[in-house]
matplotlib code that plots the C-alpha trace (Angstrom):
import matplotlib.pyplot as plt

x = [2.8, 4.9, 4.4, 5.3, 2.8, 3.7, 2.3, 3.6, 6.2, 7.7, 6.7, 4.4, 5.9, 3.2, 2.8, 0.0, 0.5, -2.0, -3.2, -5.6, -4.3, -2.2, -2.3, -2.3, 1.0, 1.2, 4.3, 4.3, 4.3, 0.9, -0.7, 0.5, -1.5, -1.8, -4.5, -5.6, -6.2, -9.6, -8.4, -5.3, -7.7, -10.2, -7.1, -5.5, -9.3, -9.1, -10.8, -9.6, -10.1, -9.4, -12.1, -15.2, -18.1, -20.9, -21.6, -24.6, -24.9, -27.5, -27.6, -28.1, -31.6, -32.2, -34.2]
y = [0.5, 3.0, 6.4, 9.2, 11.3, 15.2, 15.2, 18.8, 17.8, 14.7, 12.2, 9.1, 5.5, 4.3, 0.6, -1.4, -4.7, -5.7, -9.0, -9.6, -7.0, -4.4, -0.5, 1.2, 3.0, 6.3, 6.0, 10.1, 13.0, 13.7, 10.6, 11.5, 12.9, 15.1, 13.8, 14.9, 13.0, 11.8, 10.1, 8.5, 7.0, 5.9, 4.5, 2.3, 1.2, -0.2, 1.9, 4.6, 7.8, 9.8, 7.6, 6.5, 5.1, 3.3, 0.0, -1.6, -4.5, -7.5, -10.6, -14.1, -15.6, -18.0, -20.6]
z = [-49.6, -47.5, -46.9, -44.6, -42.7, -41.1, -38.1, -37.1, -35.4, -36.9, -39.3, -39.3, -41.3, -42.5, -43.8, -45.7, -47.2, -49.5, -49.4, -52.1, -54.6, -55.4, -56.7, -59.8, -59.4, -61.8, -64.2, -65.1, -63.8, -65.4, -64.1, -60.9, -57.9, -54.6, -52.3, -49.2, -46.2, -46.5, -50.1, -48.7, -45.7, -48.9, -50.3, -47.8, -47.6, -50.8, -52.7, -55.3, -54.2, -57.4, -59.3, -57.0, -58.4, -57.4, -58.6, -59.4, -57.7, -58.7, -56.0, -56.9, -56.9, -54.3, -55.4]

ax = plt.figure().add_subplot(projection="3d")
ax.plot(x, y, z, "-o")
ax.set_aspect("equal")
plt.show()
């Protein structure tokens, strides 16, 4: 993923390569999305920002 940052006086290339994955990319304009900067940081995370949940999670027994 690429993407350009304004940092007030000039712009930041950002890169990510995904390594286990990839991203839902939106095909419309209605699927599309402005997020701020807390989401893009949840994004490059991994995580989606526009649709966080939390998981229920149930370990193994160890026997």
């Amino acid at each position: 993923m690429k993407g350009l940052l304004w940092m007030g006086n000039g712009f930041l290339l950002l890169y990510k390569r995904f390594e286990d994955g990839s991203l839902t990319w939106p095909r419309t304009i209605q699927e599309a999305a402005d997020i701020t900067e807390e989401q893009f940081r949840l994004l490059m995370l991994g995580f989606n920002p526009l649709d966080l949940k939390i998981k229920e999670v149930h370990p193994a027994k160890v026997f």
